[in-house]
C-alpha positions in Angstrom: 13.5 15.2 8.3 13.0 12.1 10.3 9.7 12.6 9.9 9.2 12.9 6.7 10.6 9.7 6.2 8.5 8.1 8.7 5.7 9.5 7.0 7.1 7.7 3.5 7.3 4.8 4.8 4.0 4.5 5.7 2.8 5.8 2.2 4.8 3.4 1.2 3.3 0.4 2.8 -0.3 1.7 2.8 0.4 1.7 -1.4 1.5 -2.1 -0.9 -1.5 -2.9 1.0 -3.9 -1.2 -1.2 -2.6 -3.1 -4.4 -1.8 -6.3 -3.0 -6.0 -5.6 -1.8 -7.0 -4.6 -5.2 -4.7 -7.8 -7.1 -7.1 -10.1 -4.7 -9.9 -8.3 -5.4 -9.5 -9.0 -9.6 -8.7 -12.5 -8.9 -11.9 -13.0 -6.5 -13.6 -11.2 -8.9 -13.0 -12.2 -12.4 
């Protein structure tokens, strides 16, 4: 059980990461 949650967590910040990457990425990129 701890795990698992551990493991969301990480989902969770690998998703923020990815679309705080992808929202730079449409402003570099017009």
């Amino acid at each position: 059980m701890e795990k698992r949650h551990i493991d969301q967590q990480i989902m969770q910040i690998g998703y923020n990461s990815v679309m705080q990457t992808v929202r730079v990425s449409c402003h570099a990129y017009p």
